[in-house]
N, C-alpha and C positions, 0 to 999 in steps of 0.2 A: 085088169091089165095083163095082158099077155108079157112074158119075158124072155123075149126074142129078138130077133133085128131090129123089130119097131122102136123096142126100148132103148138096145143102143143108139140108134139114131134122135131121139129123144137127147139124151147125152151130148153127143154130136152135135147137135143146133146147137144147143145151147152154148156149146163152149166155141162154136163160129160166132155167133150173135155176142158173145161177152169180148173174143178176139178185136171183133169188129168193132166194137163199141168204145174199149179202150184206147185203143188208136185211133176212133177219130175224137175223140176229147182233147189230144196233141195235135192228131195231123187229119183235119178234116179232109173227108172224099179221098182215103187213097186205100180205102180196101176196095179192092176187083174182087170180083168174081168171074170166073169160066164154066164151062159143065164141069165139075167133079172136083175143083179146087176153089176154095178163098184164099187171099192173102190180104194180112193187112201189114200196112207200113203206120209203126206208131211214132218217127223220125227218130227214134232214141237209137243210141247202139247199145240197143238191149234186144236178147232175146228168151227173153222175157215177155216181152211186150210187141216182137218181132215178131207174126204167126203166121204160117199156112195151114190148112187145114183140107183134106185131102176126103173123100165121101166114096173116090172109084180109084180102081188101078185106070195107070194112064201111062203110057210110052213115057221115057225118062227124057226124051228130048223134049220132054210138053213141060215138064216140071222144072228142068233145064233153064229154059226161053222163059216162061212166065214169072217164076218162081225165085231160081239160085239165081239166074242174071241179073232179074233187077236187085237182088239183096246186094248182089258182089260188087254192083258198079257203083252204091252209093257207098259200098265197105262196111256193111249191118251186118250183125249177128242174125240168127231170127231159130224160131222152134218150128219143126212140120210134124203136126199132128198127122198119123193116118187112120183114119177109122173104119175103111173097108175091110172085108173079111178078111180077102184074099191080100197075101201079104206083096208089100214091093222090093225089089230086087236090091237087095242090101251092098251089093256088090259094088252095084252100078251108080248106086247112093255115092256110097263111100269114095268113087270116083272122083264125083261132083261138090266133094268137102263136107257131103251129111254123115254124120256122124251119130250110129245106134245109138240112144241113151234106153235108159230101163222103160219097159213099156207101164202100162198104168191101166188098173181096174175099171171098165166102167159099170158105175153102180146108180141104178133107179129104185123110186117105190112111189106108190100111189100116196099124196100125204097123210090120207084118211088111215093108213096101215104106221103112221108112224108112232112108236111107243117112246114118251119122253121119261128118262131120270130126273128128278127133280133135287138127289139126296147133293149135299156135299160132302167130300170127307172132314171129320170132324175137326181136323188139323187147319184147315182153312174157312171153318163155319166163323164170320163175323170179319174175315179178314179180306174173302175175295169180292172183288166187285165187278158185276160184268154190265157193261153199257156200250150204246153208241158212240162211234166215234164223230167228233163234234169237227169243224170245219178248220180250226183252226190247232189241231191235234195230228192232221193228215200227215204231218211232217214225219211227226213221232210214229204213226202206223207204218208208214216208208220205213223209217228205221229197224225195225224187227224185220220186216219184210226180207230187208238187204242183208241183215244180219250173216243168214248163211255166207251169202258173196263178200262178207267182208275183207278187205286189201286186194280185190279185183276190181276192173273196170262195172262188171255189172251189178255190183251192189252200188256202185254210185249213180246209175243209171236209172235203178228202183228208187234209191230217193229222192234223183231228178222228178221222176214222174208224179210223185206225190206232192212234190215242193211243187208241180205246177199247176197238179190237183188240187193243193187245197186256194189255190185264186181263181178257180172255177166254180160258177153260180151252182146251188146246188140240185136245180131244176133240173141240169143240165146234165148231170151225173146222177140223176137219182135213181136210176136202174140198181146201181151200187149200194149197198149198203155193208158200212163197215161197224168193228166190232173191238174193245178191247177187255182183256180182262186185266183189272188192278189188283194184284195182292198190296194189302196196306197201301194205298193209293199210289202203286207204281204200277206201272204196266207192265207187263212181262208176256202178254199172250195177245193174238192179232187174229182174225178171223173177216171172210165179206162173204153175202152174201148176193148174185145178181139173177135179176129177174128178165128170162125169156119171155116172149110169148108164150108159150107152153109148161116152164118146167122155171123153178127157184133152183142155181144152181149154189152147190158149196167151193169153196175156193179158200186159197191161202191161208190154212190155218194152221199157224206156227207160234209156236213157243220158245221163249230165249232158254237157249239150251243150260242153262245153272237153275232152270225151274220145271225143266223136267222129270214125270214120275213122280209127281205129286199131286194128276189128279185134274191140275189145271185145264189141260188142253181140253180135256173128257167134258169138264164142267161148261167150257166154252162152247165146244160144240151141243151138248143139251139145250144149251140159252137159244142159239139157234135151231135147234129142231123146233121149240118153243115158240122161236116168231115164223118160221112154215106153217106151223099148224096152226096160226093165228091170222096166215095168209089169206087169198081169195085161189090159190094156183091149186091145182088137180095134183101135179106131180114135181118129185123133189129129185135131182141128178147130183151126181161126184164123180172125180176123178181122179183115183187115188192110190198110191202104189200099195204094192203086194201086201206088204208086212201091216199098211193102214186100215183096211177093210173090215178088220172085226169089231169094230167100234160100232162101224155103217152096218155089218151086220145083222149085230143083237138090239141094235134099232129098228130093224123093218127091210132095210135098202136087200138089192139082188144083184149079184154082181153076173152083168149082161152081156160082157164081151172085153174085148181085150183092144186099147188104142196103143199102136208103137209111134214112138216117140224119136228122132233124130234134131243134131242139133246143129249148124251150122255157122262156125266162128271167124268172120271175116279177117 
């Protein structure tokens, strides 16, 4: 595998195909697409779950019209991913109410190159448990999820999403797969995994912050490199910020380009 554009674009899909996906599990058929842009509308006012996802530079009036207008007229929050090289005019963003957040790593590797840990630290040997999350648990995954957003509109947004996830068949969401880890049978750590056509991407894995630096989060993400390599898929993606990369690192992944991140709060 080459580690180049190809690969960030690799990245790319997948996290349109996972955008796209999540919103229409709420709101079926309202991701568009145009040349160089998706957007999906997932009805929450979350953004979060709000996304555009940008592949080319494009006139800010195109992004304007298709993009900020329809978010603004129903009053959604939403995230615009951009993953072209070439950056877009932050200025003219900032205009239009997008708003730079930190950008984020994009990291690929062939899975055949993935090196798992299997150790735990001995502090947690006999106490952690890491499993699927089970249908009627999705509640409790929301809740870590939102945790960060706690006493904001968008942590109750996340766990709207999940309260309405878990009354969904699981046929139907089964691209998802979710993960918790339990010390002594609480959970404290949250991880999914979703599968493009091309590439198993990593997503959301968070740890309640009174269990951090113990090891957890490390041992969670292992469990999953574990069912990658268990997979049928060629290649594994993330998208993750600066300071998180050395983990994906010393595991295999390459970190392939750089996606900016802006955010838009109705």
């Amino acid at each position: 595998m080459k580690y180049s554009l190809s690969a960030k674009n690799l990245v790319c899909r997948n996290l349109e195909a996972r955008a796209s996906y999540c919103a229409g599990l709420l709101n079926p058929d309202h991701s568009k697409e145009i040349t160089g842009v998706l957007r999906a509308d997932s009805g929450l006012l979350s953004h979060t779950f709000n996304q555009a996802v940008t592949s080319a530079v494009m006139p800010t009036r195109i992004l304007q019209r298709f993009v900020v207008d329809y978010f603004s007229e129903r009053h959604s929050p939403f995230t615009l991913w951009h993953c072209a090289s070439k950056p877009l005019d932050d200025t003219e963003l900032s205009a239009l109410g997008l708003k730079r957040q930190e950008s984020r790593v994009a990291m690929a590797v062939e899975v055949k190159r993935l090196a798992l840990d299997r150790e735990t630290p001995p502090e947690l040997s006999g106490k952690l448990e890491i499993a699927p999350v089970a249908a009627e648990e999705l509640d409790r995954y929301g809740d870590i999820q939102a945790a960060f957003y706690s006493g904001v509109r968008e942590g109750l947004q996340i766990k709207k999403f999940y309260q309405e996830l878990k009354e969904t068949a699981e046929q139907k969401r089964s691209r998802l797969k979710f993960f918790f880890a339990k010390l002594e049978g609480e959970e404290v750590a949250a991880g999914c995994l979703f599968a493009s056509t091309d590439a198993l991407g990593f997503y959301d894995l968070a740890t309640r912050e009174e269990y951090r630096g113990r090891g957890i989060g490390r041992a969670l993400f292992h469990h999953l490199v574990g069912q990658v390599l268990s997979s049928h898929h060629k290649f594994a993606v993330a998208l993750v910020p600066v300071e998180r990369q050395e983990l994906l690192l010393e595991t295999g992944f390459f970190a392939v380009g750089e996606v900016a991140q802006y955010r838009y709060e109705a």
